[in-house]
N, CA and C atoms of all chains as a GROMACS GRO file, in nm:
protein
  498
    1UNK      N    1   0.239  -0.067  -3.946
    1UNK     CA    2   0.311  -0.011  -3.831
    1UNK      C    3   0.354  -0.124  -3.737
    2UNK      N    4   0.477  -0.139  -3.684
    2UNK     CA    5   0.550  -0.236  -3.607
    2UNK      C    6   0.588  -0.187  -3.506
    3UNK      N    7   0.560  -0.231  -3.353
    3UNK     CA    8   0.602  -0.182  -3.217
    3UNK      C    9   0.703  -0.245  -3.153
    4UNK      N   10   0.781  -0.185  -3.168
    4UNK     CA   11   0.959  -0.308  -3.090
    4UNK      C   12   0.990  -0.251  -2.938
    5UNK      N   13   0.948  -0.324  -2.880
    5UNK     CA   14   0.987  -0.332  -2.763
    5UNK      C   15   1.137  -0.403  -2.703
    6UNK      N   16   1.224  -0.328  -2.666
    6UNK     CA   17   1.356  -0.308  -2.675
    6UNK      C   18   1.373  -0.351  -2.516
    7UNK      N   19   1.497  -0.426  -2.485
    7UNK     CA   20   1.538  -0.477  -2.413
    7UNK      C   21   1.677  -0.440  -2.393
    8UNK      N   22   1.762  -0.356  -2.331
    8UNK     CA   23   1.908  -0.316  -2.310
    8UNK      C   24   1.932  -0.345  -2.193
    9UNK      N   25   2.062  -0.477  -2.161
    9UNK     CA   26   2.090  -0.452  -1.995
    9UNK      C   27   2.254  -0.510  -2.019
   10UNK      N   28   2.303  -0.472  -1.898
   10UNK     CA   29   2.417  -0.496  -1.879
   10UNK      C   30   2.468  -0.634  -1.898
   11UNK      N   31   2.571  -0.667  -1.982
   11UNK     CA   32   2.638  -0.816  -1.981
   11UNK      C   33   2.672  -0.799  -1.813
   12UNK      N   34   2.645  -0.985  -1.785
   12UNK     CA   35   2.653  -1.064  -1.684
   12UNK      C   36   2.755  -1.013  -1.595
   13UNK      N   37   2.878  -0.966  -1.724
   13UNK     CA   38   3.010  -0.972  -1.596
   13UNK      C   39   3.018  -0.811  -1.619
   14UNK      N   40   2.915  -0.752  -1.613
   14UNK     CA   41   3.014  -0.578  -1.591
   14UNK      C   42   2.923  -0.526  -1.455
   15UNK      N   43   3.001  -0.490  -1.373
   15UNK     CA   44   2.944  -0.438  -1.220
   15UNK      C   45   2.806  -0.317  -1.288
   16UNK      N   46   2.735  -0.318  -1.233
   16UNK     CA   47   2.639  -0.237  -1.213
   16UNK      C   48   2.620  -0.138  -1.096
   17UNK      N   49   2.670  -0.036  -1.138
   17UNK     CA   50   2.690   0.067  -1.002
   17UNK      C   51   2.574   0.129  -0.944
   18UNK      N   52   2.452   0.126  -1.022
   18UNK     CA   53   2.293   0.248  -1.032
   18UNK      C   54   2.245   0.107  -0.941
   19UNK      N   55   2.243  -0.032  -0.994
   19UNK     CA   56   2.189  -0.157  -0.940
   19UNK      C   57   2.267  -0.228  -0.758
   20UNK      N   58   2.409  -0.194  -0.728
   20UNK     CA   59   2.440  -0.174  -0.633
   20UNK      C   60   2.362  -0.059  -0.498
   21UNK      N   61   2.362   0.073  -0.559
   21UNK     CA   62   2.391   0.175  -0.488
   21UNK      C   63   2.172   0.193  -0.449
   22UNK      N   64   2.095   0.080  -0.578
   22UNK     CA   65   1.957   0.076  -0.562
   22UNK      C   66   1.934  -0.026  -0.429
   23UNK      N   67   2.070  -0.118  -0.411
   23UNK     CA   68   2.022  -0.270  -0.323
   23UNK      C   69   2.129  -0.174  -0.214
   24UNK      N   70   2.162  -0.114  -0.178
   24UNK     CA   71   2.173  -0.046  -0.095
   24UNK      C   72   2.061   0.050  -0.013
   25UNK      N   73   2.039   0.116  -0.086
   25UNK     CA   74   1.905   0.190  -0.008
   25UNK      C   75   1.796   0.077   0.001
   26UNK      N   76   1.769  -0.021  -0.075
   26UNK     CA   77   1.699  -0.086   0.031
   26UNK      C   78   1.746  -0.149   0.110
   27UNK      N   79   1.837  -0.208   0.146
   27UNK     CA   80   1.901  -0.258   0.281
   27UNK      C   81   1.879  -0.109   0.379
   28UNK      N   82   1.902  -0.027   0.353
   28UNK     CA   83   1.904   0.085   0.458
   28UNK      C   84   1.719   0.096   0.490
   29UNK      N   85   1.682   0.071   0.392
   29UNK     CA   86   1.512   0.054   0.448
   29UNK      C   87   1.446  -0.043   0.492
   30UNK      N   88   1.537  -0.128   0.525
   30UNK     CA   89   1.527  -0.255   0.573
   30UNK      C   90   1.456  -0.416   0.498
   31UNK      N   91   1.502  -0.393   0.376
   31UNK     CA   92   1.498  -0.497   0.285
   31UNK      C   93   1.648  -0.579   0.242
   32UNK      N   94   1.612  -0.638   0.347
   32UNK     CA   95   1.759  -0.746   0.415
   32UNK      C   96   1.756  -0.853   0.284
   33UNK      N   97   1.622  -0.906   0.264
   33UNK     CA   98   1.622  -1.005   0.186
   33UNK      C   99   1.663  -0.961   0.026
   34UNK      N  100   1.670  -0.843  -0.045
   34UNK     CA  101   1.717  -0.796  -0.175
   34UNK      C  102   1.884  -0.839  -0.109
   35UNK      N  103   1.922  -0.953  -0.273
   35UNK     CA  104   2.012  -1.017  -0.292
   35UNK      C  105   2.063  -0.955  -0.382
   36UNK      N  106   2.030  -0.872  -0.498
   36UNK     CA  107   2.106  -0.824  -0.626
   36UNK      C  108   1.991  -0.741  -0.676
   37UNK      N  109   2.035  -0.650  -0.764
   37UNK     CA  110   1.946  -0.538  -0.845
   37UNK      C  111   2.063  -0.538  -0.943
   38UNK      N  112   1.963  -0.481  -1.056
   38UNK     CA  113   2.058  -0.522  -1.187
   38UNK      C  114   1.930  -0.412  -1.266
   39UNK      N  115   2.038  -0.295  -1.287
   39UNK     CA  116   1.864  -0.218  -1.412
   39UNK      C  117   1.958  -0.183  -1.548
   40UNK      N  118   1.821  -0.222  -1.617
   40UNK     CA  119   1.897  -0.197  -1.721
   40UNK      C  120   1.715  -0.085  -1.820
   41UNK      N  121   1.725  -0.110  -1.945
   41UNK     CA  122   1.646  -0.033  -2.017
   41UNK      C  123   1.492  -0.107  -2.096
   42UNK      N  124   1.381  -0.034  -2.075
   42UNK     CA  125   1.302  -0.113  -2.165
   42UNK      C  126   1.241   0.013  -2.255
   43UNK      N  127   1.265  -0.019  -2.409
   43UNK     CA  128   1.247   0.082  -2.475
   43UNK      C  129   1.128   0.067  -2.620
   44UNK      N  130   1.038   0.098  -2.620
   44UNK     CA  131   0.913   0.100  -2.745
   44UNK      C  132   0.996   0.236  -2.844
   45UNK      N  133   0.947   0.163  -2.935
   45UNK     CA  134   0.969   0.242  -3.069
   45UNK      C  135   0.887   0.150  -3.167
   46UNK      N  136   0.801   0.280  -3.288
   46UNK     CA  137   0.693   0.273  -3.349
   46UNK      C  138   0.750   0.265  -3.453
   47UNK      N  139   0.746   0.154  -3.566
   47UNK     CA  140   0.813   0.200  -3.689
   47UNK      C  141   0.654   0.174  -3.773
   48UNK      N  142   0.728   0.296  -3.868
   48UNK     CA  143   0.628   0.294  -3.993
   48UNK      C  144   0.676   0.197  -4.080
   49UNK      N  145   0.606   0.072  -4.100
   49UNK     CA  146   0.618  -0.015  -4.242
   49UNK      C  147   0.534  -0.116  -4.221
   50UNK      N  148   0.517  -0.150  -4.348
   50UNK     CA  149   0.424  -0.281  -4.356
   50UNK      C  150   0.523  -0.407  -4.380
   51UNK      N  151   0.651  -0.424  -4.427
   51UNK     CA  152   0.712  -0.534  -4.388
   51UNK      C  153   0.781  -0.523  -4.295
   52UNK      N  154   0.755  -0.702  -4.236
   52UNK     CA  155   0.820  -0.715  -4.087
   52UNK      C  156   0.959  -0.729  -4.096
   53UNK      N  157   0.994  -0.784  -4.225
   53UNK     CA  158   1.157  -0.804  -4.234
   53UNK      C  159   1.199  -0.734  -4.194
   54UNK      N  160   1.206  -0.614  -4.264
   54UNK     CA  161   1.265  -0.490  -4.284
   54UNK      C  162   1.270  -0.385  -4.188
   55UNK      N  163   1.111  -0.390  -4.108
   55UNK     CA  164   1.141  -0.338  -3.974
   55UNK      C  165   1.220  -0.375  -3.859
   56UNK      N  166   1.223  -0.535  -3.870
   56UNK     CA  167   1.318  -0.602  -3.745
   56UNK      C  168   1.439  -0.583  -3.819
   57UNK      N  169   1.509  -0.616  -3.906
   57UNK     CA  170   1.627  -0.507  -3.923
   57UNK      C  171   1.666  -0.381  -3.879
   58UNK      N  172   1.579  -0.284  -3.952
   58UNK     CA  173   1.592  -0.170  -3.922
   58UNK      C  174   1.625  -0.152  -3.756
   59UNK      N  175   1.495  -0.218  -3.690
   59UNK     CA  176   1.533  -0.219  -3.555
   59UNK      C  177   1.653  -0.260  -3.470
   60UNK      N  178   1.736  -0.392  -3.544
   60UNK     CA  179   1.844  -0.412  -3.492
   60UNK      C  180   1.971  -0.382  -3.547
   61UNK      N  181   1.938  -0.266  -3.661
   61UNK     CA  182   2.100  -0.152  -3.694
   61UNK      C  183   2.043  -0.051  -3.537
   62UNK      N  184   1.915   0.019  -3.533
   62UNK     CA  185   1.911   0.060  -3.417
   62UNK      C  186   1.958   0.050  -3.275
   63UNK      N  187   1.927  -0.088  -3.281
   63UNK     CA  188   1.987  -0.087  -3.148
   63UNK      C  189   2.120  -0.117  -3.167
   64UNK      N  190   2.186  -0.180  -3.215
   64UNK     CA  191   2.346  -0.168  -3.233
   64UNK      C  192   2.408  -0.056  -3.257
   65UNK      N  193   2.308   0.008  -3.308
   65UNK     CA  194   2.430   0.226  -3.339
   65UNK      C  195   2.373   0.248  -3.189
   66UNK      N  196   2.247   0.301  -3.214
   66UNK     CA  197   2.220   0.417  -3.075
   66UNK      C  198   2.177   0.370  -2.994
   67UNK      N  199   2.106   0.222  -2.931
   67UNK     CA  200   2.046   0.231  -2.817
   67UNK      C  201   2.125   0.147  -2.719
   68UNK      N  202   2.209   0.072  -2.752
   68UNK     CA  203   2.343  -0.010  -2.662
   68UNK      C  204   2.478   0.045  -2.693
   69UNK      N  205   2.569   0.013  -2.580
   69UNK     CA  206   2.657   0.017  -2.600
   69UNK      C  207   2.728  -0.103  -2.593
   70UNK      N  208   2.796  -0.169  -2.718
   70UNK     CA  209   2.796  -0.339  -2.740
   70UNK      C  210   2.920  -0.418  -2.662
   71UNK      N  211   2.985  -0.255  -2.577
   71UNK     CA  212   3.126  -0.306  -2.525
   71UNK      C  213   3.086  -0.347  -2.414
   72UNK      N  214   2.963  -0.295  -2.324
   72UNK     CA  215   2.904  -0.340  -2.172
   72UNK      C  216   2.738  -0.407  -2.160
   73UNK      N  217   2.705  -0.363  -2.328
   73UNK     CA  218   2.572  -0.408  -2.324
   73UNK      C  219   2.476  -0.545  -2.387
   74UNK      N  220   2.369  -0.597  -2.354
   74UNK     CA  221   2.328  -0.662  -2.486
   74UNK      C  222   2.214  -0.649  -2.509
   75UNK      N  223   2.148  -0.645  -2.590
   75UNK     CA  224   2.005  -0.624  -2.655
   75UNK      C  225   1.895  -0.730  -2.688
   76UNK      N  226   1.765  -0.761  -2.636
   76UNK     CA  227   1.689  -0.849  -2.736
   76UNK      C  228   1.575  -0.759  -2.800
   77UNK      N  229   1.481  -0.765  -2.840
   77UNK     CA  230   1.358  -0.711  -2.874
   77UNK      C  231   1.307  -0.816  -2.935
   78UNK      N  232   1.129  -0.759  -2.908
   78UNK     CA  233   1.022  -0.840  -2.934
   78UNK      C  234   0.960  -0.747  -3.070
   79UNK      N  235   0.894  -0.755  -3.177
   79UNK     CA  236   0.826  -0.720  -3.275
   79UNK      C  237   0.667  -0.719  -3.300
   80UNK      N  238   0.605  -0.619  -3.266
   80UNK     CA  239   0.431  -0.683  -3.268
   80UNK      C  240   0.383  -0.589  -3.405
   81UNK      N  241   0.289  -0.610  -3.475
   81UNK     CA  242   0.231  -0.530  -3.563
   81UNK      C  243   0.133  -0.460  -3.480
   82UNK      N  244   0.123  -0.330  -3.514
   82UNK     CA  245   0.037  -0.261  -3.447
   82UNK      C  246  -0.066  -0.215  -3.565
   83UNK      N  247  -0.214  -0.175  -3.526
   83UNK     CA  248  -0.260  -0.064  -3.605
   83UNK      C  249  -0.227   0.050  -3.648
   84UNK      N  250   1.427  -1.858  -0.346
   84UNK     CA  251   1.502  -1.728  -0.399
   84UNK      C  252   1.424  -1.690  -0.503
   85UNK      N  253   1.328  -1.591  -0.527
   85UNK     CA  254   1.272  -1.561  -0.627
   85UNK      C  255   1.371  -1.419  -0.708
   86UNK      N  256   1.324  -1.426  -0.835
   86UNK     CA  257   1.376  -1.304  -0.928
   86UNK      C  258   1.260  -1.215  -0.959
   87UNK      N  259   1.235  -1.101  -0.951
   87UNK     CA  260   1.144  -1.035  -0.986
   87UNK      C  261   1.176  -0.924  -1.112
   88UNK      N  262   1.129  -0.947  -1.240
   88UNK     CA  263   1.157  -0.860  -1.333
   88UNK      C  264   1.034  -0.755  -1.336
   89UNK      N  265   1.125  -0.624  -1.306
   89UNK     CA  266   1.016  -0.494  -1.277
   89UNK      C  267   1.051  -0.433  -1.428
   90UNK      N  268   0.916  -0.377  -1.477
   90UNK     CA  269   0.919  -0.264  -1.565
   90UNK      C  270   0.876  -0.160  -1.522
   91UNK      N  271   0.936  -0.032  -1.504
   91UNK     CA  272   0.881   0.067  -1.449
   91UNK      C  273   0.903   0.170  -1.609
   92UNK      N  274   0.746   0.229  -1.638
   92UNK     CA  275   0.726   0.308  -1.706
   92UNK      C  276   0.652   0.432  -1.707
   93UNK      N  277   0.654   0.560  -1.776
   93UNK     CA  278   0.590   0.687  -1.795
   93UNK      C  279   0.479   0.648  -1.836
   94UNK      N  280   0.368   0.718  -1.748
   94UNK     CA  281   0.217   0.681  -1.779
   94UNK      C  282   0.208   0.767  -1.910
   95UNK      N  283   0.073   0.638  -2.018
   95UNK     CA  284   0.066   0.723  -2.191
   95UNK      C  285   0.072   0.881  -2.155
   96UNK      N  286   0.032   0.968  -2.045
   96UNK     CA  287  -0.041   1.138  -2.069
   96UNK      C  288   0.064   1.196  -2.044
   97UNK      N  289   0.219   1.138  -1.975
   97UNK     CA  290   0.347   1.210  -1.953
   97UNK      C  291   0.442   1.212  -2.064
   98UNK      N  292   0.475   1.304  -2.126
   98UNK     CA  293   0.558   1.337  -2.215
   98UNK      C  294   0.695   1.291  -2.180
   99UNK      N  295   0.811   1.260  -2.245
   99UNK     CA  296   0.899   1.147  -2.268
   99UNK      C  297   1.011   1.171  -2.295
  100UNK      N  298   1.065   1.361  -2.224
  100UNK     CA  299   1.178   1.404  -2.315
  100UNK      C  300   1.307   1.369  -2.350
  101UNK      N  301   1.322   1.218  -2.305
  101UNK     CA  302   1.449   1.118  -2.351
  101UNK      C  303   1.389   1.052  -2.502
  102UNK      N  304   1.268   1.067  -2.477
  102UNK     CA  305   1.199   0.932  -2.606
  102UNK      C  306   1.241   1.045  -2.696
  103UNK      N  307   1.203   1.142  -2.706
  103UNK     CA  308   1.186   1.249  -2.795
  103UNK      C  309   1.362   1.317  -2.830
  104UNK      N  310   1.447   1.305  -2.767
  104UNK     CA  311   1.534   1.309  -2.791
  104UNK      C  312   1.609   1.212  -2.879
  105UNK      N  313   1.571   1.076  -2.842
  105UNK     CA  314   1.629   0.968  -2.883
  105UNK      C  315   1.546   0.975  -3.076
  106UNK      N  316   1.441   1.020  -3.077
  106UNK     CA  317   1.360   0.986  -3.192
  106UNK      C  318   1.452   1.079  -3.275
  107UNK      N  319   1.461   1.235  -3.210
  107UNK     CA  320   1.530   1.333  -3.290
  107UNK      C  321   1.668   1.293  -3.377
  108UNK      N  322   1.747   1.204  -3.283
  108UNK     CA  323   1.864   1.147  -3.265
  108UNK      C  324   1.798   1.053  -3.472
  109UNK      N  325   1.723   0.985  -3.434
  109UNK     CA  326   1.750   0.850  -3.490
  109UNK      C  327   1.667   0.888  -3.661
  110UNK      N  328   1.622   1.027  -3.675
  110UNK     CA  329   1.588   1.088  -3.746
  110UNK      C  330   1.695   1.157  -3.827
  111UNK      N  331   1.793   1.238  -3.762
  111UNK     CA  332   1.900   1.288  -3.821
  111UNK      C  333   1.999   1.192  -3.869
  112UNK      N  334   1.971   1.059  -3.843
  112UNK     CA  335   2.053   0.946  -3.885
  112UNK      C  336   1.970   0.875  -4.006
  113UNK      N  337   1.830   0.910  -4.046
  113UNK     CA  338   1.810   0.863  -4.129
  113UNK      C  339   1.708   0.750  -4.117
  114UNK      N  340   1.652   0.744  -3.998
  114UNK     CA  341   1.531   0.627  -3.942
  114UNK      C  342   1.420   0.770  -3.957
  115UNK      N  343   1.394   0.809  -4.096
  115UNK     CA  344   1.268   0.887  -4.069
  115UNK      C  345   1.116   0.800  -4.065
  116UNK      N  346   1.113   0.626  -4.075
  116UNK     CA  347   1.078   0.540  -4.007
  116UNK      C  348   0.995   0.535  -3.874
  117UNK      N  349   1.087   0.600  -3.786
  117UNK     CA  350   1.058   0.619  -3.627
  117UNK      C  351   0.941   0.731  -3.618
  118UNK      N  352   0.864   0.647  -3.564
  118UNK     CA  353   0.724   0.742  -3.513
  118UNK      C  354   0.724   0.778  -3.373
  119UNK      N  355   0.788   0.697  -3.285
  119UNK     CA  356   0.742   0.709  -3.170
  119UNK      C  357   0.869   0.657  -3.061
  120UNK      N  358   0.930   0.722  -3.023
  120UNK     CA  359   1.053   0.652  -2.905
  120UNK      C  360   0.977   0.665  -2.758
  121UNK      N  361   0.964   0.611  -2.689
  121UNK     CA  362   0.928   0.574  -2.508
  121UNK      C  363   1.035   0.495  -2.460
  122UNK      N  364   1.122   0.573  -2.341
  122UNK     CA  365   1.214   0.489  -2.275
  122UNK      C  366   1.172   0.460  -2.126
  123UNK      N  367   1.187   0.344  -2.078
  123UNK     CA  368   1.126   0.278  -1.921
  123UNK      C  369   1.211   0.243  -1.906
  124UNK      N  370   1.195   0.177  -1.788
  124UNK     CA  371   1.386   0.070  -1.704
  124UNK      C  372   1.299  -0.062  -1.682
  125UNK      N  373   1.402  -0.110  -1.725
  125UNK     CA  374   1.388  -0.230  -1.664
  125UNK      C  375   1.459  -0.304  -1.566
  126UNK      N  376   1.378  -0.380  -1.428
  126UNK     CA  377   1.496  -0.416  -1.330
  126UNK      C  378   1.444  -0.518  -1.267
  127UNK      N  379   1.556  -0.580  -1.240
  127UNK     CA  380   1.598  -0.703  -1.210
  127UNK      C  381   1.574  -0.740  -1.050
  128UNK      N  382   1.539  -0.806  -0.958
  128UNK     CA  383   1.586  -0.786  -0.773
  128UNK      C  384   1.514  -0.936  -0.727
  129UNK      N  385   1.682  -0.985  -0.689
  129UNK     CA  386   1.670  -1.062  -0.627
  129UNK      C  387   1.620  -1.080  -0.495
  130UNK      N  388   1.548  -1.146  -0.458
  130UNK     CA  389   1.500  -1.167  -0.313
  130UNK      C  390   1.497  -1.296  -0.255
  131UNK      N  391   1.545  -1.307  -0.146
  131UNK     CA  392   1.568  -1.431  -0.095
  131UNK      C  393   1.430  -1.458   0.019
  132UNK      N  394   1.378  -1.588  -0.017
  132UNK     CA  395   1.295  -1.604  -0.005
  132UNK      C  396   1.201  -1.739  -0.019
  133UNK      N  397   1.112  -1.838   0.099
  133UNK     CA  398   1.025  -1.938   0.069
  133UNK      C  399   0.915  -1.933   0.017
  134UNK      N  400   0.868  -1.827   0.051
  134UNK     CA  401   0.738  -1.820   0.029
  134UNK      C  402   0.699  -1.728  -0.085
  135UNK      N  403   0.584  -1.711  -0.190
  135UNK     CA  404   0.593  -1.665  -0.312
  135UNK      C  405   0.514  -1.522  -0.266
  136UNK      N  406   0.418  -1.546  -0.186
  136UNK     CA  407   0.330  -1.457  -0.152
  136UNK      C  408   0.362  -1.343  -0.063
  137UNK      N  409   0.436  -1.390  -0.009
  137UNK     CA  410   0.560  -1.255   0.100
  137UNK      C  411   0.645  -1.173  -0.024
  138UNK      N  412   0.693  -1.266  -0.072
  138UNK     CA  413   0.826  -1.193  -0.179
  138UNK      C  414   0.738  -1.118  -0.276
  139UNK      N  415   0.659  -1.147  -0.293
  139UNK     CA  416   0.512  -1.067  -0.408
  139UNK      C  417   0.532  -0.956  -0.335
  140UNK      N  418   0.465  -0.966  -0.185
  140UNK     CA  419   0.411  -0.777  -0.121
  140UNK      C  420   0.538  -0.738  -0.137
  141UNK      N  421   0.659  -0.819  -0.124
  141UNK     CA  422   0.754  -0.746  -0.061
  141UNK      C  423   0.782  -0.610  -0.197
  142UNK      N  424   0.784  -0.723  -0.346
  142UNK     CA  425   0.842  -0.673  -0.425
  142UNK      C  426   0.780  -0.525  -0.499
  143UNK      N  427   0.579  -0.565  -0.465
  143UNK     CA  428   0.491  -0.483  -0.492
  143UNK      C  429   0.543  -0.314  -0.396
  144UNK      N  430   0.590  -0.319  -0.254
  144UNK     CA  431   0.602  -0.251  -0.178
  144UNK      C  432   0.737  -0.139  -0.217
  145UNK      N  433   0.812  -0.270  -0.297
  145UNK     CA  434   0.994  -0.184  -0.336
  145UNK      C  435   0.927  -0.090  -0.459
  146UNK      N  436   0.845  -0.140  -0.486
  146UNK     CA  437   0.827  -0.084  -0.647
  146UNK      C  438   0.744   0.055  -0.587
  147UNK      N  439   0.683   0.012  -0.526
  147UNK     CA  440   0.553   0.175  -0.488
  147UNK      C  441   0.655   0.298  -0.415
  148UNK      N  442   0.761   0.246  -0.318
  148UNK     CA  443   0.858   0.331  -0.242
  148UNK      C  444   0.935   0.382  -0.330
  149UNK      N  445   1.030   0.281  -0.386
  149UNK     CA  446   1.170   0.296  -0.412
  149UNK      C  447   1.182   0.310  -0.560
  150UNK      N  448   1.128   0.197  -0.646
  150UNK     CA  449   1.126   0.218  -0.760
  150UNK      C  450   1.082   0.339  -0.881
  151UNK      N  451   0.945   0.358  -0.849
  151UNK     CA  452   0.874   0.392  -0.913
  151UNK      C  453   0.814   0.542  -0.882
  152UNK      N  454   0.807   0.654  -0.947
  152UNK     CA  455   0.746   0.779  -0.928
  152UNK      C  456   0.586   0.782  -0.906
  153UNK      N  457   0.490   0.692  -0.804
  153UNK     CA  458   0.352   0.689  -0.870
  153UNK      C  459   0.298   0.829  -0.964
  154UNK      N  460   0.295   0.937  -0.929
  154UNK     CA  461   0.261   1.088  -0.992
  154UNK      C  462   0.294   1.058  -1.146
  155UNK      N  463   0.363   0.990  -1.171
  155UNK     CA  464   0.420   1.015  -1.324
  155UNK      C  465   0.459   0.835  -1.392
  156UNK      N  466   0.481   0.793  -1.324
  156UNK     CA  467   0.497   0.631  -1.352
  156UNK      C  468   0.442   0.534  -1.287
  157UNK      N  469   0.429   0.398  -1.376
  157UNK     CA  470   0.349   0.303  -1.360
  157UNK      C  471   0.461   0.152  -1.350
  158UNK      N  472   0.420   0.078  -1.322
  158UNK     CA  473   0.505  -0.074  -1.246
  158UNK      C  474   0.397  -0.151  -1.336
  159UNK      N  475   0.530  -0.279  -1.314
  159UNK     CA  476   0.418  -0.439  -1.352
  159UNK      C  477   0.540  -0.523  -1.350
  160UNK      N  478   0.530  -0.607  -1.244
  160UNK     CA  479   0.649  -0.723  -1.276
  160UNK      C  480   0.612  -0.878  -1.279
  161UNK      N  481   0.708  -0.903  -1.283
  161UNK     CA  482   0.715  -1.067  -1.311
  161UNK      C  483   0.776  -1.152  -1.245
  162UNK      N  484   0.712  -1.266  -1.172
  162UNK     CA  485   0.799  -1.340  -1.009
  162UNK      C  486   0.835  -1.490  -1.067
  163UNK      N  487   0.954  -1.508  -1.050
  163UNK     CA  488   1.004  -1.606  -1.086
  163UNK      C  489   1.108  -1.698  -0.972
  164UNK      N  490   1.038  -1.857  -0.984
  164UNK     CA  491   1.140  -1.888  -0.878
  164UNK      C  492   1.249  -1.914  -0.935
  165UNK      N  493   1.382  -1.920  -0.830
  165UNK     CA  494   1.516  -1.959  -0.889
  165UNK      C  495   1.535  -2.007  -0.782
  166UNK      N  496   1.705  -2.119  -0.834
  166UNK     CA  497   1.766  -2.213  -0.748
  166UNK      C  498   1.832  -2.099  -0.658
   0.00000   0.00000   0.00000
């Protein structure tokens, strides 16, 4: 069993509107010093297999079909063997 | 200027009905593989700032208010200086 911990966030140059409208309300709560907010996704998924190849593949057709979108997004993930 | 990378996640006993959607998703595609989907955010917040130990409470404080649901979610970040 392999645990991929998934990483999705916005490329550098696409505005972040959820990360704006977050460094806004804290300025309104008086967190002057928040310079930028930027959110993006952190995602676990459990795969069943005993090779690692094949799961870090598997994992990165995953995240290229369903868990990014590759026109605003980019992806890393980490791979651990689990029990 | 420190960077603070927040993970804000669903504590293990809260059910996950994006994870569970996403698993359903990645099942009908043929990852019958996937045991387990959990989705968290991950976020980014800049803070301007000398001192490491101010920008710490500060960031500990955004996360308990603003960020994070305590009732149902859990925090842990990471303080990094930048130029």
């Amino acid at each position: 069993m392999y645990k991929a911990t998934i990483f999705v966030t916005l490329k550098e140059s696409v505005l972040d509107p959820q990360g704006v409208a977050v460094k806004g309300s804290l300025h309104s709560l008086g967190y002057a010093e928040v310079k930028d907010v930027r959110i993006g996704k952190r995602i676990e998924v459990l795969i069943e297999s005993d090779n690692r190849r094949k799961a870090e593949q598997q994992v990165r057709e995953i995240c290229e079909k369903v868990l990014s979108n590759p026109v605003i997004e980019q992806f890393r993930f980490e791979l651990e063997e689990v029990a």
